[in-house]
N, C-alpha and C positions, 0 to 999 in steps of 0.2 A: 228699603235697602238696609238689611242686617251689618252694620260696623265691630266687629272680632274686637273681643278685649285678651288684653296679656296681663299677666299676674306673676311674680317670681320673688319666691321667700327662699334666702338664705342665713343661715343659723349657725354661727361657730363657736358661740361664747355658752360654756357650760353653764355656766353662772346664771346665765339668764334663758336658758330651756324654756323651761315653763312657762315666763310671759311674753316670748317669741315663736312658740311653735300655736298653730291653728287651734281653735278649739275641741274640734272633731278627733287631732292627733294626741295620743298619749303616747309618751313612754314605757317600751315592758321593764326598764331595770335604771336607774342611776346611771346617769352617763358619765363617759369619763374622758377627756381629754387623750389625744385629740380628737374629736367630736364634728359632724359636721351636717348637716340637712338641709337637703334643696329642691323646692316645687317649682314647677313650671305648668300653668295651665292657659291653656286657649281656649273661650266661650267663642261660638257662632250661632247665633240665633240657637235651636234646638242641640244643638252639640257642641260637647264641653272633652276638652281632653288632659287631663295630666299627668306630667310623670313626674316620678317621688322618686330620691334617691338616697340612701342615707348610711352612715357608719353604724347606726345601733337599732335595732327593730323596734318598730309601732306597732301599738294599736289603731286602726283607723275606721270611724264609723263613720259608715255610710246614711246619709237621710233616707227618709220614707218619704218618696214625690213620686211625680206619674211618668217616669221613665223605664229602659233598661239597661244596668251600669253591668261594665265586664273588668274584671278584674286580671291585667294580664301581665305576669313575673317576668320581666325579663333576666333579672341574675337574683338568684334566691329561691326558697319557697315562700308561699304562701297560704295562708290558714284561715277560712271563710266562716262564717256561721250565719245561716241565710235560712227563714223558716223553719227554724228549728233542725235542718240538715246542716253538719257539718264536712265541708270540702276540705282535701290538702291537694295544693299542685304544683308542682314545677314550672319552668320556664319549657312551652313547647305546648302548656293547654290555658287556659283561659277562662277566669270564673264568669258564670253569667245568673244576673240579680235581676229576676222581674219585678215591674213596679210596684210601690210604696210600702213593701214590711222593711224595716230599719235591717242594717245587715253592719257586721261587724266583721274588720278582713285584718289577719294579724302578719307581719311577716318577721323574718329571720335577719340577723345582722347583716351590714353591707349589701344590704338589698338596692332593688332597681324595680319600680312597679311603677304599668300605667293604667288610667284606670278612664275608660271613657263612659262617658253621660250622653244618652240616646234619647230624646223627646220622644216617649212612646207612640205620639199621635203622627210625628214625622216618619218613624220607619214600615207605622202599620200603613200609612197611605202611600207607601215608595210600593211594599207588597202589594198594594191595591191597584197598583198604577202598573207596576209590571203582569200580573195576571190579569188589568183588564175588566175588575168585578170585583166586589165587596169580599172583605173577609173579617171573620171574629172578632174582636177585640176583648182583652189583649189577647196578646201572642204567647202562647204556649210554649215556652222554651226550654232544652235541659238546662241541666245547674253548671253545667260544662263544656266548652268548645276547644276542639282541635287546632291549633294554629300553626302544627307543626306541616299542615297538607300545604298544597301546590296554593289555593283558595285562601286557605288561614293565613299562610304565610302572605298574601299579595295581599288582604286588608290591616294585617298586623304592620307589614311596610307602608302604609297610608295612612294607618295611626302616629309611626312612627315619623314621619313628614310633614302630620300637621302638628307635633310635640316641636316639632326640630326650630330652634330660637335663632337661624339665622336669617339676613335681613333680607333673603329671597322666598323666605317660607312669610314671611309677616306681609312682603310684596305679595304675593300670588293669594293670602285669608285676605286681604285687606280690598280687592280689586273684585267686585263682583261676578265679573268676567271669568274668573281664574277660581276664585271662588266655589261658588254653585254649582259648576259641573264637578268639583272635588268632594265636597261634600256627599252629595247626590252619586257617587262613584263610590266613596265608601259606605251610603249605607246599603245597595245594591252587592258589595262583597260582603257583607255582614250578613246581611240576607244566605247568601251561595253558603256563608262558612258554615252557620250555626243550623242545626235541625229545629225543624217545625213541622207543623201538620200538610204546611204546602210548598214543602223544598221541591219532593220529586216533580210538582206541576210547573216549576222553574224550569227542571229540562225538557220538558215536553215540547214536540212541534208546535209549531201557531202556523195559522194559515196564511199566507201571504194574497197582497192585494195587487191590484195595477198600480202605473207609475205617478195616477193625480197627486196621491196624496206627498209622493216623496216629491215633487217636482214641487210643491208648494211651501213645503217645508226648504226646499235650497234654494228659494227664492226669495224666504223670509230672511234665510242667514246670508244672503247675498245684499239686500235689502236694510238689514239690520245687527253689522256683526257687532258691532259694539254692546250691544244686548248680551245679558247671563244667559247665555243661549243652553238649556240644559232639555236633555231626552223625555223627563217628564213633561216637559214645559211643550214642546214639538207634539210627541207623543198625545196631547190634553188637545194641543189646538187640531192635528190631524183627525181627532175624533178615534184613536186606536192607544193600545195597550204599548207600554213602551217592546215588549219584546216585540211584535206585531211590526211596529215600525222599522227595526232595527231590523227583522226580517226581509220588509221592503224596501230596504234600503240595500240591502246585501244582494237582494233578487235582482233589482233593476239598475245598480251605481258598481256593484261588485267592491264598496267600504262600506265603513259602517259611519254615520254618522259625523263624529268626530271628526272624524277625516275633512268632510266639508268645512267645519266648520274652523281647523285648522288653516284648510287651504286659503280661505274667503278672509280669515284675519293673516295669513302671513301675506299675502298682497295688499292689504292695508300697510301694513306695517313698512314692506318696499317704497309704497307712496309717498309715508310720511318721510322716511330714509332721503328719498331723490329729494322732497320738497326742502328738508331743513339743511344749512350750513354747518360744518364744523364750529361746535362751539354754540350752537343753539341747543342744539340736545344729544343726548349718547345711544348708544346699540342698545347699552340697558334699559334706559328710561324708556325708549322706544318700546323697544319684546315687553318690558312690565305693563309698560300703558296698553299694549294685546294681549294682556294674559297668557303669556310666555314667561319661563324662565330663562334668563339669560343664555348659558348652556346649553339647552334643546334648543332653542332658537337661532344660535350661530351655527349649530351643525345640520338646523331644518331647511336654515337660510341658503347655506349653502349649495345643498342639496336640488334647493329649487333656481336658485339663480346664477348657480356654477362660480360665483366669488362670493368671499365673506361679505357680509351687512357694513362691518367701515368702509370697505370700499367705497358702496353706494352712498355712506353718507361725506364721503372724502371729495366725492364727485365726480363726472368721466374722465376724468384729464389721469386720477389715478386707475382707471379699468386696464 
């Protein structure tokens, strides 16, 4: 079981720059008052995310290890130098570093940049898993992705959710449950965003099967919700490609997946609700302990049981 760590440097005192900023960060010019720089980064097992933010521009070098890191502006430009190409981009594309030659990423004052760390051997077996068969290693990738498309924008918002340092994003990294299908979610839109040799074989039809193998799989999540129940994981034990799956799943249940798996823990979640007193436990503590956010879980809750979740935990006397 992977436990997420958080890390957060802040830096206001000009005075002492230099023996509070990271060692990788340099300064491009004398700072000057008022001055301010602030990292935020989250490690999960093979993925690492941080966002920089700062009054006066850096230098920032990147290590040489067996990942691929993206470099993505959100207010600013920014300025790459990655095998000897040099990149300039905006907020709207996205640099992208294959693994281990050192890369040095510069940016401009008042900037805003995040920058995520990809375990190369995690995203090439997520490709592996979605088509179902071996492919190259590493991954052939450009020096640049669009993040400004429908696709880019929807894993740049999942970047931007597992950066976010509020005490529902540290609940939802922190819970395996909530966890590993997020993970495993973005690196699947990373996949769709950036080009490779085997993007077009992504949209391509898969054959679809009979209903044993889905009927097995919602039996295990019925069976085992509490489990990190993630597509590749279903996917591995079905003995098929996660698209494959998700195709049989769409064939024969008319959702996809999640959906079940949603369903099988909001009825837990009910259970635990009827079983505890006011004053044992909360709405929250409950949806977190299911890998739910709060927020979707009072309007899922709803949904499915025609009153809010205090009700249930208030007891029938308030129905």
């Amino acid at each position: 079981m992977t436990t997420p760590t958080f890390a957060d440097l802040h830096v206001t005192d000009v005075g002492r720059v230099d023996a509070q900023l990271p060692p990788d960060v340099h300064l491009d010019h004398v700072p000057t008052a008022p001055f301010a720089f602030h990292t935020h980064r989250v490690t999960r097992g093979p993925l690492a995310v941080e966002q920089t933010h700062a009054t006066d521009g850096i230098r920032l070098r990147l290590p040489d290890r067996p990942s691929y890191q993206f470099g993505v502006p959100v207010r600013g430009p920014l300025h790459a130098d990655h095998r000897g190409e040099e990149l300039d981009l905006g907020p709207g594309d996205a640099a992208v570093f294959s693994p281990w030659p050192e890369t040095t990423v510069v940016t401009g004052d008042r900037f805003d940049l995040m920058v995520v760390d990809v375990g190369s051997a995690a995203l090439e077996d997520m490709l592996e898993a979605l088509l179902g068969r071996a492919v190259p290693r590493p991954l052939r990738l450009p020096t640049s992705m669009a993040v400004g498309t429908a696709v880019g924008r929807m894993w740049a918002d999942m970047v931007r959710l597992v950066a976010d340092t509020t005490a529902d994003t540290a609940a939802v990294l922190t819970n395996p449950m909530s966890a590993e299908p997020l993970q495993d979610t973005l690196l699947v839109r990373l996949l769709l965003a950036t080009d490779h040799a085997h993007r077009d074989a992504l949209d391509e039809r898969v054959p679809t099967f009979g209903p044993r193998a889905v009927r097995r799989c919602v039996d295990y999540i019925e069976d085992h919700p509490e489990r990190p129940l993630t597509l590749a994981g279903l996917a591995a034990d079905a003995g098929l490609s996660i698209r494959a799956l998700e195709g049989c799943w769409l064939r024969h249940r008319e959702v996809r997946p999640g959906h079940d798996v949603g369903r099988v823990r909001l009825g837990r979640a009910h259970r635990d609700l009827q079983f505890h007193r006011p004053g044992e436990t909360t709405v929250t503590a409950v949806a977190r302990s299911w890998g739910f956010r709060p927020q979707p879980f009072v309007a899922a809750y709803g949904m499915r049981f025609g009153h809010p979740p205090g009700q249930t935990l208030r007891g029938p006397v308030f129905a």
